[in-house]
NUTI-544213 format. One record per residue: residue in one letter; x, y, z of N, C-alpha, C, CB in turn. Coordinates in steps of 0.1 Angstrom, whole numbers, padded with zeros to 4 digits, always signed. Glycine has a CB too. Example, Ala and Ser with C-alpha at 12.3 -4.5 7.8 and 13.67 -1.06 7.14 Angstrom:
<pts>
A+0132-0057+0078+0123-0045+0078+0132-0033+0078+0113-0045+0090
S+0128-0022+0071+0137-0011+0071+0129+0000+0079+0141-0006+0057
</pts>
This chain:
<pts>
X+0158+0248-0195+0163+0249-0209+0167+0263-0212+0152+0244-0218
X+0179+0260-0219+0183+0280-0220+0185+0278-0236+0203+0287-0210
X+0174+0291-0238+0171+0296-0249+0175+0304-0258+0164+0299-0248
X+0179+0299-0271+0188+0310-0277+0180+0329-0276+0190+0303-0296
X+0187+0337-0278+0179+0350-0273+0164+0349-0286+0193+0366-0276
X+0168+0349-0296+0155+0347-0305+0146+0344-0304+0155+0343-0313
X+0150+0323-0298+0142+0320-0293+0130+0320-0281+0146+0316-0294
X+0137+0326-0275+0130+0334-0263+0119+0341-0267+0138+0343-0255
X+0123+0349-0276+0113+0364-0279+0103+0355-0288+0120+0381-0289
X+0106+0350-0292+0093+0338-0299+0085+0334-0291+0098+0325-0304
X+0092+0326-0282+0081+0317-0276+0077+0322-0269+0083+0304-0271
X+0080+0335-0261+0074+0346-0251+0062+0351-0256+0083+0359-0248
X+0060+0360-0269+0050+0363-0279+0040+0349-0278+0059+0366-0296
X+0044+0337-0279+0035+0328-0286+0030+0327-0276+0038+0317-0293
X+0036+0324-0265+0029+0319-0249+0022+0329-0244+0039+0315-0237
X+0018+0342-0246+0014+0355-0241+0001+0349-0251+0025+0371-0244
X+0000+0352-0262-0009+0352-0273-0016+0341-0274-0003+0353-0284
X-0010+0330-0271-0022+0315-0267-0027+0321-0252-0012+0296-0264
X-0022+0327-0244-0029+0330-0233-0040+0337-0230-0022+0334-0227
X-0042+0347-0245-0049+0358-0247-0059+0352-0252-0042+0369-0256
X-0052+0338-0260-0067+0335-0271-0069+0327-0263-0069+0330-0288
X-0066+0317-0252-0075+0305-0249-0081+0312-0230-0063+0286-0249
X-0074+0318-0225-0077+0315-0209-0076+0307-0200-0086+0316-0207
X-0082+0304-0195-0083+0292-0192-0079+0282-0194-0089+0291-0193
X-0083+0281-0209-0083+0263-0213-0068+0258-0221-0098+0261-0226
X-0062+0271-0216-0047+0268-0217-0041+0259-0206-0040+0282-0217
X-0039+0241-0210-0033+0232-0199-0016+0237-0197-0033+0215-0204
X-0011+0233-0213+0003+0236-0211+0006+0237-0223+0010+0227-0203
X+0020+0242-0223+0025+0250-0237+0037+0243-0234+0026+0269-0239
X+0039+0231-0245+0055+0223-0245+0064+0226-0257+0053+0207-0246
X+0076+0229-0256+0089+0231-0266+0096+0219-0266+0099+0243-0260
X+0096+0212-0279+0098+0198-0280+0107+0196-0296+0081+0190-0278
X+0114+0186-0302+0123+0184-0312+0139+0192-0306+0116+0192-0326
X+0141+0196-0317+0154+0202-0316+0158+0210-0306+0155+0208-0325
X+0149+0220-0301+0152+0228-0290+0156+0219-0275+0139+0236-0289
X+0146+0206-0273+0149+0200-0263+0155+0188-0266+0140+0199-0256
X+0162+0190-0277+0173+0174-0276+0187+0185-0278+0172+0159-0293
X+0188+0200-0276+0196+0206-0279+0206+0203-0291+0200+0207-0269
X+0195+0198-0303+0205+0200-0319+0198+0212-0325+0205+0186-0332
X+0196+0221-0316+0188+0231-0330+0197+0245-0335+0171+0237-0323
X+0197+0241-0347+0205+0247-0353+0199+0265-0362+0209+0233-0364
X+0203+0274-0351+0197+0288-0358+0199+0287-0373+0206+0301-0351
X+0204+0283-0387+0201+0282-0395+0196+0276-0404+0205+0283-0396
X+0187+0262-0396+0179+0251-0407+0165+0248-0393+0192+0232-0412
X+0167+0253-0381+0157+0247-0375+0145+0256-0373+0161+0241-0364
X+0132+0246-0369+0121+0251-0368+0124+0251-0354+0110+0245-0374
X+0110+0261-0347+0104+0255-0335+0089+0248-0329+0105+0263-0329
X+0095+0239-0324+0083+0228-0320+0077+0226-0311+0085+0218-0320
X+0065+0230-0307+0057+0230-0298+0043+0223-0300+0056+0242-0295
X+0040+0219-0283+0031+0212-0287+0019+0221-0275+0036+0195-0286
X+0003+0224-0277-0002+0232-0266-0014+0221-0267-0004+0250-0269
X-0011+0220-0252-0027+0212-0247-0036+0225-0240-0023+0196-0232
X-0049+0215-0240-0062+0225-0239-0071+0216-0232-0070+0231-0254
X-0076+0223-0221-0087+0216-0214-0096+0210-0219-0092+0221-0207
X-0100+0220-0232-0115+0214-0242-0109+0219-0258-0135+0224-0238
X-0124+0210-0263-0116+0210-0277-0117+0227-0282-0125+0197-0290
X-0107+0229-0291-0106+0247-0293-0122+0251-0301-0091+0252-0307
X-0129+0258-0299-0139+0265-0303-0138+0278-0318-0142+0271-0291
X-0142+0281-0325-0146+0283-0335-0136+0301-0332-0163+0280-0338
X-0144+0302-0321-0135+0314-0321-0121+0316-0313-0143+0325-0318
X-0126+0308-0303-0108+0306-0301-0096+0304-0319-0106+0288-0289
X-0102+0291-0325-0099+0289-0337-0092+0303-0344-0111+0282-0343
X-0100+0311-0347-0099+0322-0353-0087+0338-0343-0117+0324-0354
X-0091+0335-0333-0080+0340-0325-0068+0333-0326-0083+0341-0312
X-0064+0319-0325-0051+0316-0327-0045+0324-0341-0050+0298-0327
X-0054+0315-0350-0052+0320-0364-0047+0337-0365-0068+0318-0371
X-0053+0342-0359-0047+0356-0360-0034+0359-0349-0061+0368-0357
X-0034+0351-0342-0016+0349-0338-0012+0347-0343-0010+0344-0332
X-0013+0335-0351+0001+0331-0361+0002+0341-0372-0002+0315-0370
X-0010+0344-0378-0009+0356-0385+0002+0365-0386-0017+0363-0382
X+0000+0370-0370+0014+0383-0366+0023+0375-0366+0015+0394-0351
X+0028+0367-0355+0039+0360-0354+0046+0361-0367+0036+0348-0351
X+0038+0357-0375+0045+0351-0391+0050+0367-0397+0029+0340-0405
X+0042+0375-0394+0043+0389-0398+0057+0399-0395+0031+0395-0393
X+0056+0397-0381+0070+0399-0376+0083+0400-0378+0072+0395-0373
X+0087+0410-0377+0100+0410-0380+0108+0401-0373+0104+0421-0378
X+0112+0387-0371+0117+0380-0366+0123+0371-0374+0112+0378-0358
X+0132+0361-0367+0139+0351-0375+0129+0338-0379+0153+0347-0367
X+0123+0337-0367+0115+0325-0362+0100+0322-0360+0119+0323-0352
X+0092+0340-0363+0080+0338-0363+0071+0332-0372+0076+0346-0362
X+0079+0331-0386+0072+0319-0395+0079+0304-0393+0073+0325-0413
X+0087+0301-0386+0087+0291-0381+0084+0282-0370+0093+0291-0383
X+0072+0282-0372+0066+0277-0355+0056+0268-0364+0055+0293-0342
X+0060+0253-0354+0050+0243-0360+0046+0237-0347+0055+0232-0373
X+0033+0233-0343+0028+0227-0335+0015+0224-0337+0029+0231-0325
X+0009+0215-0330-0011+0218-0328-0008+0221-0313-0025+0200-0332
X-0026+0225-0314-0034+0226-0303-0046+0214-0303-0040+0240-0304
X-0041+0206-0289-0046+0192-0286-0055+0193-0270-0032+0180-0286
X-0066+0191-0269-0074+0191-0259-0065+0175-0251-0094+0190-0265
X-0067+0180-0236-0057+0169-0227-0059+0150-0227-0059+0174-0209
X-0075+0152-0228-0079+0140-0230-0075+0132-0246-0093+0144-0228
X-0074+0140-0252-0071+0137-0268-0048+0134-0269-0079+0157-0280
X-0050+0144-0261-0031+0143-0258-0027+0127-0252-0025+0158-0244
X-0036+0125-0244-0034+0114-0237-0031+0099-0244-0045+0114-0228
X-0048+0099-0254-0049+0087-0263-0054+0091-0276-0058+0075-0258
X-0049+0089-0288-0042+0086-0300-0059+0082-0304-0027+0072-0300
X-0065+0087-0312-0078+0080-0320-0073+0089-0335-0098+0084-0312
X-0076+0082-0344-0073+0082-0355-0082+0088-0365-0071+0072-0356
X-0079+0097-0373-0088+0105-0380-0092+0114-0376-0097+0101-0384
X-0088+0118-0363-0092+0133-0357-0087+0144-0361-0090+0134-0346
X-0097+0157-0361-0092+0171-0365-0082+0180-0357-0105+0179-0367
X-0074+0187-0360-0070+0194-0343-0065+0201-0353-0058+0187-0328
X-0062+0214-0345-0057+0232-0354-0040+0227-0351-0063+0256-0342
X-0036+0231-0361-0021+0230-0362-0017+0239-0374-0015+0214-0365
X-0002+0238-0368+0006+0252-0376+0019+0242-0380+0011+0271-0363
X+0023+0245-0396+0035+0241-0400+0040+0253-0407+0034+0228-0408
X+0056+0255-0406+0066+0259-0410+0062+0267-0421+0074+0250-0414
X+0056+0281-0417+0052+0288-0434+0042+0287-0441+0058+0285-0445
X+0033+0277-0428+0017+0277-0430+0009+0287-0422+0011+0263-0427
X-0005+0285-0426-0010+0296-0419-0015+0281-0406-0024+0309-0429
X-0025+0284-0398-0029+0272-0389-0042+0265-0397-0033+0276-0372
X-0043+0255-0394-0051+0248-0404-0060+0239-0388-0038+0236-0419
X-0071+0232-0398-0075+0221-0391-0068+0209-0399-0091+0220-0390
X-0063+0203-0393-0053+0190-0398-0057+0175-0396-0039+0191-0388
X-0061+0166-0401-0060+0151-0395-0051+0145-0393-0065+0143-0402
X-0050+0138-0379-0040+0136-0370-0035+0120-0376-0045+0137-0354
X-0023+0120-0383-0022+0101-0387-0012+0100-0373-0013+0094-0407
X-0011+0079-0377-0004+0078-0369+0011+0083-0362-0004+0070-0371
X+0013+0096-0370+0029+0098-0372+0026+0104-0355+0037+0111-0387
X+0016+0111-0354+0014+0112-0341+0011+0106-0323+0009+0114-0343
X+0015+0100-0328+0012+0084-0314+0027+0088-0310+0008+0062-0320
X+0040+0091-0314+0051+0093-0308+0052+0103-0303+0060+0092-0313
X+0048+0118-0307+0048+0130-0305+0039+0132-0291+0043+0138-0318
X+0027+0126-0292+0019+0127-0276+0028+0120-0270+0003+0120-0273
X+0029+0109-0270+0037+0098-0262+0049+0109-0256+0045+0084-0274
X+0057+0113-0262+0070+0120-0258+0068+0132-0249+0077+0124-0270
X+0058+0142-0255+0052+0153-0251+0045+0153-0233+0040+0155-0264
X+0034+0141-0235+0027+0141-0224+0033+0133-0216+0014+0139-0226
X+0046+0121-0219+0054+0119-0208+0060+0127-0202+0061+0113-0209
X+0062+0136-0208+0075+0145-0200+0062+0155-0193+0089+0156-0213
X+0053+0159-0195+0044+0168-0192+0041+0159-0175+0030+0168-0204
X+0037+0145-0174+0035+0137-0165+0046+0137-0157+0033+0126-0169
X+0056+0134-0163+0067+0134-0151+0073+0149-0144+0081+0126-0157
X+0073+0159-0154+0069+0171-0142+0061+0180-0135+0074+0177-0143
X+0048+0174-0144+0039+0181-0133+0028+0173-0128+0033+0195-0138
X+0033+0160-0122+0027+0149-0115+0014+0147-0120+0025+0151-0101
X+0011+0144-0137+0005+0143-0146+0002+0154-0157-0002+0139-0141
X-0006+0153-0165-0010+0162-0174-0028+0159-0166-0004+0157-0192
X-0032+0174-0164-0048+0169-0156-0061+0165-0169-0057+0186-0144
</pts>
Protein backbone atom coordinates (compact mmCIF):
# COMPACT_ATOMS: atom_id res chain seq x y z
CA UNK A 1 0.00 0.00 0.00
CA UNK A 2 1.63 3.43 -0.88
CA UNK A 3 1.12 5.98 1.48
CA UNK A 4 0.37 9.45 1.02
CA UNK A 5 3.73 11.23 2.56
CA UNK A 6 1.59 12.50 5.70
CA UNK A 7 0.27 9.51 5.99
CA UNK A 8 3.25 7.70 6.54
CA UNK A 9 4.60 10.04 9.27
CA UNK A 10 1.40 9.23 11.08
CA UNK A 11 1.15 5.87 11.10
CA UNK A 12 5.09 5.51 11.66
CA UNK A 13 4.65 7.72 15.04
CA UNK A 14 1.57 5.53 15.93
CA UNK A 15 3.19 2.17 15.19
CA UNK A 16 6.45 3.15 17.08
CA UNK A 17 4.28 4.39 20.10
CA UNK A 18 1.87 1.31 20.34
CA UNK A 19 5.15 -0.51 20.28
CA UNK A 20 6.48 1.51 23.18
CA UNK A 21 3.23 1.09 25.12
CA UNK A 22 2.34 -2.52 24.49
CA UNK A 23 5.63 -4.83 23.74
CA UNK A 24 4.92 -7.66 23.35
CA UNK A 25 1.36 -7.87 23.34
CA UNK A 26 1.37 -5.95 20.23
CA UNK A 27 -0.29 -8.84 17.51
CA UNK A 28 -0.82 -6.49 14.67
CA UNK A 29 -1.42 -2.94 13.64
CA UNK A 30 -4.05 -2.85 10.58
CA UNK A 31 -4.82 0.34 8.15
CA UNK A 32 -8.26 -0.30 7.04
CA UNK A 33 -11.43 2.13 5.35
CA UNK A 34 -10.36 4.62 3.02
CA UNK A 35 -6.75 4.19 2.99
CA UNK A 36 -7.19 0.51 1.80
CA UNK A 37 -10.02 0.83 -0.62
CA UNK A 38 -7.77 3.74 -1.91
CA UNK A 39 -10.78 6.59 -1.73
CA UNK A 40 -9.05 8.54 0.83
CA UNK A 41 -9.35 11.83 0.30
CA UNK A 42 -6.44 14.25 2.04
CA UNK A 43 -9.28 16.74 2.67
CA UNK A 44 -12.33 14.93 4.40
CA UNK A 45 -10.64 11.62 5.47
CA UNK A 46 -9.74 10.05 8.62
CA UNK A 47 -7.37 7.27 9.36
CA UNK A 48 -8.47 3.81 10.25
CA UNK A 49 -6.88 1.39 12.09
CA UNK A 50 -7.50 -1.39 13.73
CA UNK A 51 -4.60 -2.89 16.63
CA UNK A 52 -4.91 -6.38 17.97
CA UNK A 53 -3.27 -7.50 21.27
CA UNK A 54 -2.40 -10.72 22.64
CA UNK A 55 -4.27 -9.88 26.03
CA UNK A 56 -6.79 -7.67 27.09
CA UNK A 57 -4.98 -3.96 27.49
CA UNK A 58 -4.10 -3.31 31.21
CA UNK A 59 -4.68 -0.23 33.17
CA UNK A 60 -1.43 1.04 32.42
CA UNK A 61 -0.85 0.12 29.16
CA UNK A 62 -4.46 1.93 28.95
CA UNK A 63 -2.87 5.04 30.24
CA UNK A 64 0.17 4.84 28.02
CA UNK A 65 -1.84 4.58 24.80
CA UNK A 66 -3.82 7.46 26.13
CA UNK A 67 -0.82 9.52 26.39
CA UNK A 68 -0.05 8.67 22.69
CA UNK A 69 -2.94 9.85 21.39
CA UNK A 70 -2.50 12.72 23.50
CA UNK A 71 0.77 13.79 21.46
CA UNK A 72 -0.28 12.48 18.29
CA UNK A 73 -3.35 14.79 18.54
CA UNK A 74 -0.85 17.53 19.78
CA UNK A 75 1.27 17.52 16.85
CA UNK A 76 1.86 19.50 14.43
CA UNK A 77 0.37 17.42 11.78
CA UNK A 78 -2.49 17.15 9.39
CA UNK A 79 -3.65 13.77 10.68
CA UNK A 80 -2.65 13.31 14.26
CA UNK A 81 -6.08 14.19 15.55
CA UNK A 82 -7.47 12.09 13.07
CA UNK A 83 -6.80 8.62 13.99
CA UNK A 84 -9.74 6.40 14.87
CA UNK A 85 -9.42 2.78 15.83
CA UNK A 86 -9.61 0.35 18.99
CA UNK A 87 -7.33 -1.79 20.62
CA UNK A 88 -8.85 -5.47 20.51
CA UNK A 89 -7.19 -8.53 22.27
CA UNK A 90 -6.92 -11.48 19.18
CA UNK A 91 -9.30 -13.75 20.76
CA UNK A 92 -11.95 -10.97 21.02
CA UNK A 93 -10.93 -9.83 17.21
CA UNK A 94 -11.82 -13.21 16.15
CA UNK A 95 -15.58 -13.44 17.74
CA UNK A 96 -18.00 -10.64 18.19
CA UNK A 97 -19.62 -10.86 22.01
CA UNK A 98 -21.71 -8.11 22.62
CA UNK A 99 -21.46 -5.42 25.28
CA UNK A 100 -17.88 -5.58 25.56
CA UNK A 101 -15.41 -2.73 26.65
CA UNK A 102 -12.23 -2.14 24.41
CA UNK A 103 -10.01 1.40 24.35
CA UNK A 104 -10.79 3.17 21.19
CA UNK A 105 -9.97 6.45 19.67
CA UNK A 106 -12.40 8.55 17.40
CA UNK A 107 -11.73 11.53 15.19
CA UNK A 108 -10.97 14.43 17.88
CA UNK A 109 -11.49 12.20 20.75
CA UNK A 110 -9.23 11.51 23.33
CA UNK A 111 -9.21 7.27 23.68
CA UNK A 112 -11.98 6.13 25.63
CA UNK A 113 -13.22 2.65 26.91
CA UNK A 114 -16.02 2.17 24.34
CA UNK A 115 -18.90 -0.60 24.14
CA UNK A 116 -18.58 -2.55 21.13
CA UNK A 117 -22.30 -2.79 19.28
CA UNK A 118 -23.05 -4.77 16.48
CA UNK A 119 -21.71 -2.18 13.97
CA UNK A 120 -18.65 -4.13 14.77
CA UNK A 121 -19.06 -7.74 13.53
CA UNK A 122 -18.09 -6.24 9.91
CA UNK A 123 -15.03 -4.31 10.94
CA UNK A 124 -13.42 -7.64 12.69
CA UNK A 125 -14.82 -9.66 9.96
CA UNK A 126 -12.87 -7.52 7.28
CA UNK A 127 -9.87 -6.69 9.50
CA UNK A 128 -9.03 -10.25 10.72
CA UNK A 129 -9.78 -11.70 7.26
CA UNK A 130 -7.31 -9.98 5.68
CA UNK A 131 -4.98 -10.41 8.78
CA UNK A 132 -5.65 -14.44 8.11
CA UNK A 133 -5.03 -14.46 4.63
CA UNK A 134 -1.67 -12.84 5.02
CA UNK A 135 -0.19 -13.97 7.77
CA UNK A 136 -1.56 -17.64 7.69
CA UNK A 137 -3.89 -16.52 10.47
CA UNK A 138 -4.19 -14.02 13.08
CA UNK A 139 -2.43 -16.30 16.31
Amino acid sequence: MNLPPDVAIITAALLQGIQMALGDDLVGLYLHGSLATGNFDPATSDIDFFAITARPITASQFAALAALHQQLAAFPHPYGNHLEGPYIEQDAARRFVPNQHYPAIQRGEALAWVTHGTNWILERFVVVSVAASRLGGVR
